[in-house]
C-alpha positions in Angstrom: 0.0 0.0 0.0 1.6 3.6 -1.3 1.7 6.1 1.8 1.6 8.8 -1.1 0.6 9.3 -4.3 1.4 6.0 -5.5 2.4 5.3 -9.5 -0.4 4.1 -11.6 -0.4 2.5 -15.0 -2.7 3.5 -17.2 -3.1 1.4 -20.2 -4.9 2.2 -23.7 -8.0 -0.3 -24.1 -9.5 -1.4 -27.4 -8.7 0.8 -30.1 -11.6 0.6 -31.7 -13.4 1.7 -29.0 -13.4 5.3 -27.1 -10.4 4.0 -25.0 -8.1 6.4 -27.4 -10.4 9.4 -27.0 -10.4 8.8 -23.2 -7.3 8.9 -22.6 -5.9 12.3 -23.5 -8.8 13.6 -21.8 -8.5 11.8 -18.8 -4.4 12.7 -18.7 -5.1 16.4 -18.9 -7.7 16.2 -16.0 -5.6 15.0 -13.5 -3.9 17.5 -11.1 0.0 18.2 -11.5 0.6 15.6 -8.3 -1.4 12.6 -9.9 0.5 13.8 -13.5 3.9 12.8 -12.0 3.0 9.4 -11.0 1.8 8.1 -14.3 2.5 5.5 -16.8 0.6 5.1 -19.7 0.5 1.9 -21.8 -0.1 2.6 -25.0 1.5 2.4 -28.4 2.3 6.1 -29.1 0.5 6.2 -32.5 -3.1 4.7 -30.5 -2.7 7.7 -28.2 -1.6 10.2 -31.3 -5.1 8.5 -32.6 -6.8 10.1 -29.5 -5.4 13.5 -29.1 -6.2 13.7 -33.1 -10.0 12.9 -32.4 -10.2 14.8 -28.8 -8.1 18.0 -30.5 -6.2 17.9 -27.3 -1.9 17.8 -26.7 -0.9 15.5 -23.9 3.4 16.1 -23.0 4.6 12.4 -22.0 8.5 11.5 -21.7 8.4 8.6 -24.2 10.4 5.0 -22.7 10.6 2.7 -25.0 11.6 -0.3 -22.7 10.9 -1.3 -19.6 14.2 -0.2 -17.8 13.9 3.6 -18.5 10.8 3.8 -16.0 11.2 6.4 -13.5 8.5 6.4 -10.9 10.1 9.9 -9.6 10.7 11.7 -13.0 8.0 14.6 -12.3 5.9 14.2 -15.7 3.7 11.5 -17.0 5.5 8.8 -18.9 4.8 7.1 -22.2 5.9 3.5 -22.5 5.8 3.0 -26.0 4.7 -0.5 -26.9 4.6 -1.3 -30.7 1.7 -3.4 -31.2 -0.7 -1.6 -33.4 -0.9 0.6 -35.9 -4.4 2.4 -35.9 -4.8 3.1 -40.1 -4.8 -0.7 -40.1 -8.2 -1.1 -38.3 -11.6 0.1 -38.8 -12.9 2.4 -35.7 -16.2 0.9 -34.1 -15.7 -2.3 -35.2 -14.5 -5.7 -33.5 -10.8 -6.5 -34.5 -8.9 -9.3 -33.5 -5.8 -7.1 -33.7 -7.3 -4.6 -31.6 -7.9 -7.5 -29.0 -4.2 -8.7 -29.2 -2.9 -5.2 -28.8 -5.3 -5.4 -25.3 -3.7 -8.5 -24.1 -0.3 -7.1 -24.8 -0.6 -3.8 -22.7 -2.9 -5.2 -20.0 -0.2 -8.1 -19.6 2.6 -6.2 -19.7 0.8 -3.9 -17.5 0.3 -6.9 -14.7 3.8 -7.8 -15.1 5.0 -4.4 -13.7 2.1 -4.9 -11.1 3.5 -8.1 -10.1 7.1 -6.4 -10.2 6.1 -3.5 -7.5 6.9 -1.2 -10.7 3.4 0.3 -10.3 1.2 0.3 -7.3 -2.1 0.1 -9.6 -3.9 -0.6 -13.1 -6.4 1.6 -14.5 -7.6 0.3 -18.1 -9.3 2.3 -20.8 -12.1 0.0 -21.8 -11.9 -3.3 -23.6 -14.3 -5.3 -26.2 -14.3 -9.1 -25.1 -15.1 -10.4 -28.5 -11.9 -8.7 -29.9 -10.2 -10.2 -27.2 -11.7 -13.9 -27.8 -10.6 -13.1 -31.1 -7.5 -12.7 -30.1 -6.9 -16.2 -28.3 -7.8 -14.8 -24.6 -8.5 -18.4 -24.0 -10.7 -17.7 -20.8 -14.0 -16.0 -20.0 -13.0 -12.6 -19.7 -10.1 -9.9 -18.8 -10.3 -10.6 -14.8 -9.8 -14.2 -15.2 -6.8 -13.8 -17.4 -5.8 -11.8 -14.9 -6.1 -13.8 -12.3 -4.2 -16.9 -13.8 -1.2 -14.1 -15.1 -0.9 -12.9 -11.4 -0.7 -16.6 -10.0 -4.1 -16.3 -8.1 -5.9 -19.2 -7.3 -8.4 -17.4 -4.7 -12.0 -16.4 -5.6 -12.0 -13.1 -7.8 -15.0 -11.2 -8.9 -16.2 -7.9 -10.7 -17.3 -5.0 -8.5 -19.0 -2.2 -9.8 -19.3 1.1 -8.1 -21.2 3.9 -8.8 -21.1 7.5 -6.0 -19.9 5.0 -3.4 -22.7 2.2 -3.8 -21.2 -0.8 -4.7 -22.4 -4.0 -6.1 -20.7 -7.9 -6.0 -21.9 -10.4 -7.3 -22.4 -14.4 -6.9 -22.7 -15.4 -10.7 -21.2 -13.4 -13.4 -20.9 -14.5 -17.1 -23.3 -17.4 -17.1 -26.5 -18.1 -18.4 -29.7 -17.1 -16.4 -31.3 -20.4 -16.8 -27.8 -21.9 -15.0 -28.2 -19.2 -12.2 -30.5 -21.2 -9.5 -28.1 -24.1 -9.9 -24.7 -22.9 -9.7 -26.1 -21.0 -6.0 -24.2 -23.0 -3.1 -23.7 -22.3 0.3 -20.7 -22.1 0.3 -20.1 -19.9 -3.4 -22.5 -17.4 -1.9 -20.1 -17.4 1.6 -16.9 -16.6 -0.6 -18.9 -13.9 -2.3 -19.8 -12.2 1.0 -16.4 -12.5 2.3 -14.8 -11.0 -1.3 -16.8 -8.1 -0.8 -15.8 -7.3 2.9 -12.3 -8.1 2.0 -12.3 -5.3 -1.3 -14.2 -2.9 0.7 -12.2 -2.9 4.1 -9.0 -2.4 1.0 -11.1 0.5 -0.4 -10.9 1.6 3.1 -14.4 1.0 4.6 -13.4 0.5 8.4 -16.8 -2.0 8.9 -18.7 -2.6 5.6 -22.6 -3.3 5.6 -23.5 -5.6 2.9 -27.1 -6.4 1.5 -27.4 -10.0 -0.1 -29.7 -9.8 -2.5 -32.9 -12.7 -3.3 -32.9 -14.7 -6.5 -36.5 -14.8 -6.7 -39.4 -12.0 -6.9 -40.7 -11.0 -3.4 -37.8 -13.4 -1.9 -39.5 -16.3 -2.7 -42.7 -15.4 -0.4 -41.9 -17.6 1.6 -41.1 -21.0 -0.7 -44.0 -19.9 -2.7 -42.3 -19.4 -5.8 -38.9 -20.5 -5.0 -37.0 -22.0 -2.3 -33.5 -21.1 -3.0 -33.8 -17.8 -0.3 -34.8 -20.4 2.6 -32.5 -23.6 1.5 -29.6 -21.7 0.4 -29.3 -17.9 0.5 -30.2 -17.2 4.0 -28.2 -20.2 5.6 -25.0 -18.2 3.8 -26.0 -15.3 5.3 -26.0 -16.8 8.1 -22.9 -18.5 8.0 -20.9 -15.3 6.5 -22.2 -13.3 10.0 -20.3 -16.0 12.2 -17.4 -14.4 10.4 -17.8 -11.5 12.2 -19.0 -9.8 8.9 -21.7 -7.2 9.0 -24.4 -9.0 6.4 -27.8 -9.2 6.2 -30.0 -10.4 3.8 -31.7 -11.8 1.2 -33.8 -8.8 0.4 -36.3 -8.5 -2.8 -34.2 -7.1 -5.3 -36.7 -4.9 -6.5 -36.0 -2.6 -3.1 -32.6 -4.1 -2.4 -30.6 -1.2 -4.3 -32.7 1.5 -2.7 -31.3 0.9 0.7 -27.8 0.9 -0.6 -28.3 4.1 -2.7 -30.2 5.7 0.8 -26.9 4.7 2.9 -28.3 1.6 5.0 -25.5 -0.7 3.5 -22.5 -0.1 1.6 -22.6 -2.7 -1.1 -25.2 -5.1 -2.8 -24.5 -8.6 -3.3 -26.5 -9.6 -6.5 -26.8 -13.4 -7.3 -26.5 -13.0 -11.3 -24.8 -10.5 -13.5 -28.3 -8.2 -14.8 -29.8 -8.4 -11.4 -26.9 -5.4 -10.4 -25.7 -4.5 -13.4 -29.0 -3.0 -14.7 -30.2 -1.1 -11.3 -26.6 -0.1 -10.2 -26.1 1.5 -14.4 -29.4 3.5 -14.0 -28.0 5.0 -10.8 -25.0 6.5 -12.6 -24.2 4.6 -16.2 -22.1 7.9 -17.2 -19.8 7.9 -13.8 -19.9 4.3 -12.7 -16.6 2.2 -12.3 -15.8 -1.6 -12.5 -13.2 -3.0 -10.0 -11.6 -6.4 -10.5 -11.8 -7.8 -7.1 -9.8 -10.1 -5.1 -6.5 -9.4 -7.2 -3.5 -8.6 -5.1 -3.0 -5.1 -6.9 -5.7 -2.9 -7.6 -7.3 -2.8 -11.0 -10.1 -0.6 -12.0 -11.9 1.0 -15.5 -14.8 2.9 -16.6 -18.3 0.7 -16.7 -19.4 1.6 -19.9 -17.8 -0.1 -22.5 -16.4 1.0 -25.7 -19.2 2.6 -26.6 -18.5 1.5 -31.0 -21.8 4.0 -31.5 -19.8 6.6 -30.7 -16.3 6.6 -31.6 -14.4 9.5 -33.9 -17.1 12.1 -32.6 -15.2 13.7 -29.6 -18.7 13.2 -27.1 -17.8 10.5 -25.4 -17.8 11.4 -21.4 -14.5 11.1 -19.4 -16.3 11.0 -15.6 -16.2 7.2 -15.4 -12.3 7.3 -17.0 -11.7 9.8 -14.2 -13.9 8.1 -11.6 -11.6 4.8 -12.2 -8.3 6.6 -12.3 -9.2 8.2 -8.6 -10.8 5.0 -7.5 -7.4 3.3 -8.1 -5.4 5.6 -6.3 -7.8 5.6 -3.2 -7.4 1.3 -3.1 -3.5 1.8 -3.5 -3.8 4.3 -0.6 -6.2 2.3 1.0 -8.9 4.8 1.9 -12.3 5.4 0.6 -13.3 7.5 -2.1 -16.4 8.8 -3.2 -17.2 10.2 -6.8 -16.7 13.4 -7.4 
């Protein structure tokens, strides 16, 4: 954990996407303290690509291996990685090259994680076909970085949005496999993930809120008996843990109490059952955080946002929101958006 402003990789997302818009805007946001403490991943020409389209001019000392990094230097630092040249793809569009140019920063990135080179990852965002294109060979960009960081722990996707923050149980799966892959003791490890990445995010005592799978919680067995077989029995078990939980609530009311203050995060038992209330909350400032990774890794919730790209609109907040986010874990206090 950095005791100051600690150094944080920033690294270019899918280049098809708004990642190379982003990030010019994001770099001339920042304040002249979080300036000297960053290092952007990128292949020069993907970030020329993005001050071209945002009209903005972003000074970076350029490195061109990985020796030259100077986590002291005083000005933001450009480590050049030649992996894609942007005339050779087609903007808003899924490319496999794109994708390979992903796995190349975000790796590299890791490795310099893993090296105590940089105290955090913030990623402009990626496009998972264009990575599956590219041979990711796993489900999705936490996963892979999971197995490149040696972690053989639960991990899970975190999304925050003005301090509410949502785990879940079930991520990437079908909703028809949902009620079957609950367990005890999966929903246990989700409770405890969640206490762990708060208290890291610096939440002294976090309340969590487990969510129902079913409407009205079941009513009683009526229409579903995972809440009284499985869901509350974890609950139950994760509290002897000393954790503060409670829960399951009807997730038709369950976000309210988080967004009013009663509890710190949600714990949602499939991917749509948080993604869609915690994205009407805030979709333009929200935040993902890859949890249970032993550096801190965050990036903007919205995606790359294809619709959009060469037209200069899209919104840095959430880019900004995960940059600060990021520095508040390596810190290891909490942060709130701004």
């Amino acid at each position: 954990m950095s005791k100051g402003q600690p150094f944080i990789g920033i690294v270019q997302g899918d280049a098809c996407g708004i990642g190379p818009e982003l990030l010019p805007k994001l770099l001339q946001g920042l304040e002249e303290n979080e300036k000297n403490r960053v290092l952007v991943i990128s292949d020069r020409r993907v970030l020329a690509a993005g001050c071209a389209v945002s009209g903005l001019e972003v000074p970076c000392k350029a490195l061109h291996e990985r020796a030259a990094i100077d986590p002291h230097c005083g000005e933001i630092q450009l480590l050049d990685v030649p992996c894609l040249d942007p005339a050779g793809i087609v903007p808003g569009t899924v490319s496999a090259d794109a994708g390979r140019a992903v796995l190349e920063t975000f790796g590299l990135a890791i490795d310099l994680a893993k090296a105590g080179t940089v105290d955090g990852i913030c990623f402009m965002p990626f496009n998972k076909a264009a990575m599956h294109l590219a041979g990711i060979g796993v489900e999705d960009e936490l996963t892979w970085a999971k197995a490149r960081l040696g972690v053989t722990s639960r991990a899970s996707e975190f999304n925050v949005i003005d301090g509410m923050w949502n785990a879940r149980v079930t991520s990437h799966v079908p909703l028809k496999d949902v009620a079957g892959r609950l367990t005890i003791e999966l929903i246990v490890e989700a409770i405890v993930l969640a206490d762990q990445t708060l208290k890291r995010a610096g939440y002294a005592n976090p309340r969590i809120a487990v969510a129902a799978l079913n409407p009205h919680a079941g009513d009683g067995g009526a229409i579903g008996k995972e809440e009284i077989d499985t869901i509350a029995p974890a609950v139950e078990k994760a509290a002897l843990q000393e954790i503060e939980v409670h829960g399951p609530f009807p997730s038709d009311t369950l976000y309210l109490k988080v967004r009013d203050g009663q509890y710190d995060c949600a714990l949602s038992m499939y991917h749509d059952q948080g993604q869609i209330a915690i994205k009407l909350l805030g979709f333009d400032q929200g935040v993902s955080v890859l949890g249970g990774l032993p550096v801190p890794i965050t990036t903007p919730a919205h995606g790359t946002a294809f619709d959009i790209v060469g037209t200069n609109t899209a919104n840095v907040r959430a880019a900004r929101n995960a940059f600060r986010m990021v520095v508040a874990m390596a810190q290891g206090r909490a942060h709130r958006h701004a």
